[in-house]
N, C-alpha and C positions, 0 to 999 in steps of 0.2 A: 404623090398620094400618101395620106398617112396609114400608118399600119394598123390593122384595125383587129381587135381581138374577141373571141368567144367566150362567157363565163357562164358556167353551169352551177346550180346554186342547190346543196345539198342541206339538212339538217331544220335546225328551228328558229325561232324568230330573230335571234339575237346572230344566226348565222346570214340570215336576208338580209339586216341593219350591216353587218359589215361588209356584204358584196358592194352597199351602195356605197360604204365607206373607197372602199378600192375601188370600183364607176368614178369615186372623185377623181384621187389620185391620178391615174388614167388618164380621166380626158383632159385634166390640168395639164396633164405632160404631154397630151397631144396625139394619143390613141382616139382610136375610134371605136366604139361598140359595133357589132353587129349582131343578130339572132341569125347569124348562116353559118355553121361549126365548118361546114365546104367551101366558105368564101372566107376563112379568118388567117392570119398567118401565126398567131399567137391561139391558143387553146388551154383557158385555163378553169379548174373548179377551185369553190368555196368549199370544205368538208368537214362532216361532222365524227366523231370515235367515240361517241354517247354507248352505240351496242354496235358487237360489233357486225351484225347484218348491214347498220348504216356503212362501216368501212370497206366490207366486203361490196355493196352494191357502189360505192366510189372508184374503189379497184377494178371492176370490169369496167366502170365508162375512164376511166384511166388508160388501160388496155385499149379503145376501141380511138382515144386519144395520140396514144402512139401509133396505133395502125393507120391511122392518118397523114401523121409525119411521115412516117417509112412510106406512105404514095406520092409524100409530096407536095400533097394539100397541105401542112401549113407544115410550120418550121422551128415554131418555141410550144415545149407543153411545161405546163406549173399547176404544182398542187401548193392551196392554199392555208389554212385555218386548221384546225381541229387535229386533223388525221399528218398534215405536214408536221406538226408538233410530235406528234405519237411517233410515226414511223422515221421519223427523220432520215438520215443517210441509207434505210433499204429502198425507199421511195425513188432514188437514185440508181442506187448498186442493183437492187432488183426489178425493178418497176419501169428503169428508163425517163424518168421525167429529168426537164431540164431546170427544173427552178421550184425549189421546198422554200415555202416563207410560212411561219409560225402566227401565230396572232398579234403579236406585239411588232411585228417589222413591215408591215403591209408598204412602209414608205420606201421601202429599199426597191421594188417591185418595178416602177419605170425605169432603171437604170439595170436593173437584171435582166429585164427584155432588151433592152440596146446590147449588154455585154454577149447575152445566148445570139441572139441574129446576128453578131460578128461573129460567131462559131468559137467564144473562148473558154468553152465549156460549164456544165451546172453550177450552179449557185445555189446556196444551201444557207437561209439565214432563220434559224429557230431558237435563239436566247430572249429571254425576256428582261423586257426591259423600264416596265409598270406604265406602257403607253397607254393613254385615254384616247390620243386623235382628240384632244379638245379644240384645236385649228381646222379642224377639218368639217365644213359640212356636209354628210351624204348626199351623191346623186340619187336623187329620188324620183320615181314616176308618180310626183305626186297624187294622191284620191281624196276621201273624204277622211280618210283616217290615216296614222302615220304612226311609226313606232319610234321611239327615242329611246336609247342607252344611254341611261345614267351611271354604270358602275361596270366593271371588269373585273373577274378573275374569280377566285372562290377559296375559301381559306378554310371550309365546314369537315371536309374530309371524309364523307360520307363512306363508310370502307369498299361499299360497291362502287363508285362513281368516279372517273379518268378526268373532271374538268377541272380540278386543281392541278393539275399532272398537264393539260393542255391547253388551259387559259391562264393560268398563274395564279398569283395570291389576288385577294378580293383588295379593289382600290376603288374609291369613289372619283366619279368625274367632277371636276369643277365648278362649282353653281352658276357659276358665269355663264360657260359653255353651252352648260343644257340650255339657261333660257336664251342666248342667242341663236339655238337652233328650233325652240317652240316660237318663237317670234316670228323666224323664217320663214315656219311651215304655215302659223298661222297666216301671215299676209300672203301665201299661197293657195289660200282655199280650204286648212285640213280644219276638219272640225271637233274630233277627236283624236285625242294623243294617248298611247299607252307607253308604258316609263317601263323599262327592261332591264334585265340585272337578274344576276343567279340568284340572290335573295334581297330583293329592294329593301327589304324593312331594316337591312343593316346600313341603307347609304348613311352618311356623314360622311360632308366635307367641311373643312375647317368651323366646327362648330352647328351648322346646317344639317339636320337631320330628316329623315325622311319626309316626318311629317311638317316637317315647316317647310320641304320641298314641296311637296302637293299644295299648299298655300299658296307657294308663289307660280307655280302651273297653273293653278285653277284664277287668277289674277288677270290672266291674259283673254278680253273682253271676248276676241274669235273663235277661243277654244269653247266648245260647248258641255263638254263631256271628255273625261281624264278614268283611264284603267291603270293596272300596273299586271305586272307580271314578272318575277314567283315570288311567295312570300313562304319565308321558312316559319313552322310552327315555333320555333323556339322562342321568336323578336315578337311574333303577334301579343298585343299589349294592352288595355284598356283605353290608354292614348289613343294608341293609334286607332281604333276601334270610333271612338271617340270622334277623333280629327276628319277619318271617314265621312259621318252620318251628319256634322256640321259642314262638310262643303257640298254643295250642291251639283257641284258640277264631279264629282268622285261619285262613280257608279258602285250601286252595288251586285260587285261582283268579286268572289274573292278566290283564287287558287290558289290552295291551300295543302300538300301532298302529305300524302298519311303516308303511304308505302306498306305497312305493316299492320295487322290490327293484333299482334300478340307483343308483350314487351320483351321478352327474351331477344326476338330477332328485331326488336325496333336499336335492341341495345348491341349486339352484331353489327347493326347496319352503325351505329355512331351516331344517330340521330337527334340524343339530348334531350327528347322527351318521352313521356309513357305515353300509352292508351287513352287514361285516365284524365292525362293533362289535357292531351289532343282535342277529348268533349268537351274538356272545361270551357278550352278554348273556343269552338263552335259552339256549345252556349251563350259565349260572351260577343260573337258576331252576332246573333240571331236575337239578343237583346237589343242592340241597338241596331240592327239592320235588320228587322224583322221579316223584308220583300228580299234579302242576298243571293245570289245566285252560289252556289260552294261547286268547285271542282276541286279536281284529284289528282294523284300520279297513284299508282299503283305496283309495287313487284311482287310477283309470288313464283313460289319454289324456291326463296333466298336458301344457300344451301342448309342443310340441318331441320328447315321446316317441318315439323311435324302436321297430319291430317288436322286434329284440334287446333292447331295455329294458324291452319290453313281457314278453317269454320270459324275463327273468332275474327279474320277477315271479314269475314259474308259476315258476319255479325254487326261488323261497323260500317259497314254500306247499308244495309237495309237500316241499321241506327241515325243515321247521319240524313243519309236520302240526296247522294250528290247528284247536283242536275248531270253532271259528267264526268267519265273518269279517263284516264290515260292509262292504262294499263296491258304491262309487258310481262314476257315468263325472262327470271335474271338472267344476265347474259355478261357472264366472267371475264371483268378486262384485266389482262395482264399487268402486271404493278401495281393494283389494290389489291387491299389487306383480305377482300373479302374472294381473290380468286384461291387464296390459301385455304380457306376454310371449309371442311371435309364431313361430313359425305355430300355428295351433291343428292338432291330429287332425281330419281330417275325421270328422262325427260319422258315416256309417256304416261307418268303422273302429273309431270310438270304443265303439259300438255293438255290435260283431262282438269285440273286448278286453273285453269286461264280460262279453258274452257265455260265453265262453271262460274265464275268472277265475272268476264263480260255475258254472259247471259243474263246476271243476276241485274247488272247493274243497266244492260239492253231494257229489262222489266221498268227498271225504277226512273230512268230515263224517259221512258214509253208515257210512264202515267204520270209524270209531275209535266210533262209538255200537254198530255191529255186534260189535266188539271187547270190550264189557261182558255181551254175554249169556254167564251160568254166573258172571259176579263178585258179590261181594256189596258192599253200598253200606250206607253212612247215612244216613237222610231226614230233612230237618223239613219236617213235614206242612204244606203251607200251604191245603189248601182241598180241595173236591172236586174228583172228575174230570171235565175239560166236558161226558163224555157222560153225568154224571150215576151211571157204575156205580163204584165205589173212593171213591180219593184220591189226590192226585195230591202229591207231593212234590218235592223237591231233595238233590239231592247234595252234601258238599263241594264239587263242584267246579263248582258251580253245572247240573251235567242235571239239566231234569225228565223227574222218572219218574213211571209211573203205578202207582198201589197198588191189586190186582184185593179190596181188602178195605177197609170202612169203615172210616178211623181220625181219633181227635178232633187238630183244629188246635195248633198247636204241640207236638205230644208227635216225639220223637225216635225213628225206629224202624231196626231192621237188615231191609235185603230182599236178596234175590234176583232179579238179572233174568234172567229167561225168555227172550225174545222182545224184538221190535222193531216197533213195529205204525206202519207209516208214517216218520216219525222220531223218533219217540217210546218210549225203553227202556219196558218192562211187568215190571212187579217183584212177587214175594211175599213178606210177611213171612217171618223167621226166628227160631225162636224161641230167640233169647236176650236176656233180659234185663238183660246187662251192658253191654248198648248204649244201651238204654232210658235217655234223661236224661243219657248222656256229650253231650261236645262235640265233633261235628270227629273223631271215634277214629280214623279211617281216614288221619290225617295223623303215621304215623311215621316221623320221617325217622335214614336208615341212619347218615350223614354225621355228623347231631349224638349221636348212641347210642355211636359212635366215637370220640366226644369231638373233632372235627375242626370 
């Protein structure tokens, strides 16, 4: 019988793309998955060290991991990605885990499980080594949509932020590689692909840059619709802007992370742009993608924040009007520049500015979703509705919407939204069939029609 392992998957999108990466690895070597952490004899996580509540909440299912061992139930535990980089050798000495593997060594991993069940103690492999896994295609449970990682590592240096510290320096993948894994996905059924990377709009590989990547994505006749995810303000560019609103198949939809809306602390955090630039920049989306969707990351309380710095926040939310924001109160990782930096926000100030921040932006969210009902939309159907009655789809600009009518996965439809049930638009088909099987239609932009 082969040995068969558990993998709990912690963190963000780019932390899901590598579990399937190691699912490869794995069952190539002749492991076996299972969802039974009672029935596995290996027990391992995926982990993220972004803040450290995510490490702390990996640490007690760590704990809960070894207390497994010690009954019996299984017999290898491995911490994998993110937090095995950060903590390295305490993951060990203090934690008890049997196997730390970094983000760049995921291949050593079948042979660390053979070495741990002969009982020849921990393995510990976290140097980097500028691996892409270009050979490698993710185990995937394929759906209608699929994430691809074009790029690793992060070179920005952002003074609060551990993933240059835990993914390594920023490398672009291979042109090759991605598209023999969009090919993949495509002759599997996916019908949208989102392209993943700390800041895509920096890839360049050997001469190939970003936007002549999305070219050759958007080429591939199965793919219907192409996202990316995250783009740093710094790289957002006219081109690329540009390159956006001429492919059809590139949604608009763009996230875009301010963090800051004062420059003093956009210039703390190492950010490399103002305030000032940031609107230019939304400006320059919203000329040629006049239907965009804009999201956010958000920190407040960076230390030093003053109240005014904190209001000229709220200032660039209610200015901007993002459909959604991500926002956290900061959370000091050891070995950035930014856990140095004195005095902190008392946290229930800091607590009371988060407060306040997602209220504001709860509002703004509220009424620009309110602001669709009576519009009509394009969907790709990605699944049913939770409660079971429709189908629940996506927008160009990335809303889900609910469809009050069964319809099969992946088909393209035009709705109608009605209502707004919670925060969630409620849509009905429309019946025109020149929609049906377009790409994206809802993305005509005036600017380029004008030949401008």
């Amino acid at each position: 019988m082969s040995v068969r392992y558990y993998l709990q998957v912690y963190g963000c999108q780019m932390n899901l793309y590598e579990a399937d990466l190691v699912r490869a690895m794995l069952n190539q070597a002749g492991y076996e998955e299972t969802d039974n952490e009672f029935d596995s004899e290996v027990l391992l996580m995926m982990t993220c060290s972004v803040r450290a509540h995510a490490e702390n909440r990996a640490l007690g299912r760590l704990a809960q991991f070894v207390g497994l061992k010690k009954k019996g139930q299984a017999q290898v535990v491995g911490v994998l990605g993110c937090m095995a980089q950060n903590l390295k050798e305490k993951l060990v000495e203090k934690h008890q885990a049997d196997i730390v593997v970094g983000p760049d060594r995921y291949q050593l991993l079948p042979e660390f499980i053979v070495s741990c069940l002969r009982g020849d103690g921990p393995k510990i492999a976290v140097d980097f080594s500028n691996e892409c896994y270009e050979n490698i295609l993710p185990e995937k449970k394929v759906g209608v949509t699929a994430f691809v990682t074009i790029m690793r590592g992060c070179s920005n240096f952002c003074s609060y932020c551990i993933v240059p510290y835990v993914k390594g320096p920023e490398r672009s993948r291979p042109v090759e590689s991605i598209l023999k894994e969009v090919h993949h996905l495509a002759k599997m059924g996916v019908k949208e692909i989102t392209l993943l990377g700390q800041n895509v709009l920096a890839y360049n590989h050997r001469g190939v840059d970003f936007c002549a990547l999305l070219e050759k994505v958007c080429a591939f006749s199965e793919i219907r619709r192409v996202r990316f995810l995250t783009s740093h303000p710094r790289d957002l560019d006219e081109r690329l802007v540009r390159t956006m609103a001429s492919l059809p198949k590139v949604c608009p939809q763009l996230h875009l992370p301010l963090q800051s809306g004062a420059n003093r602390i956009l210039n703390l955090m190492n950010r490399g742009y103002t305030v000032e630039e940031y609107l230019s920049k939304v400006a320059l989306v919203r000329k040629y993608l006049p239907e965009v969707s804009l999201t956010t990351d958000i920190i407040v309380a960076f230390p030093t924040e003053t109240e005014e710095e904190f209001e000229a926040t709220l200032t660039c939310l209610e200015g901007v009007r993002f459909d959604y924001a991500y926002m956290f109160r900061f959370s000091p990782r050891p070995g950035t520049r930014a856990a140095e930096i004195k005095p902190l926000v008392p946290l229930p100030v800091a607590s009371e500015r988060l407060s306040r921040l997602i209220a504001t932006q709860n509002r703004i969210t509220k009424e620009l979703s309110s602001a669709m009902v009576g519009r009509e939309y394009e969907l790709l159907i990605e699944g049913k509705s939770p409660k079971g009655n429709g189908a629940l789809g996506r927008t160009p600009q990335g809303k889900v919407v609910i469809v009050d009518q069964e319809v099969n996965n992946g088909n393209l439809i035009r709705v109608k939204i009605t209502a707004i049930s919670g925060w969630t638009p409620v849509g009905i088909p429309v019946d025109n069939p020149a929609f049906v099987g377009a790409a994206c239609s809802l993305k005509i932009n005036p600017v380029l029609q004008r030949g401008g």
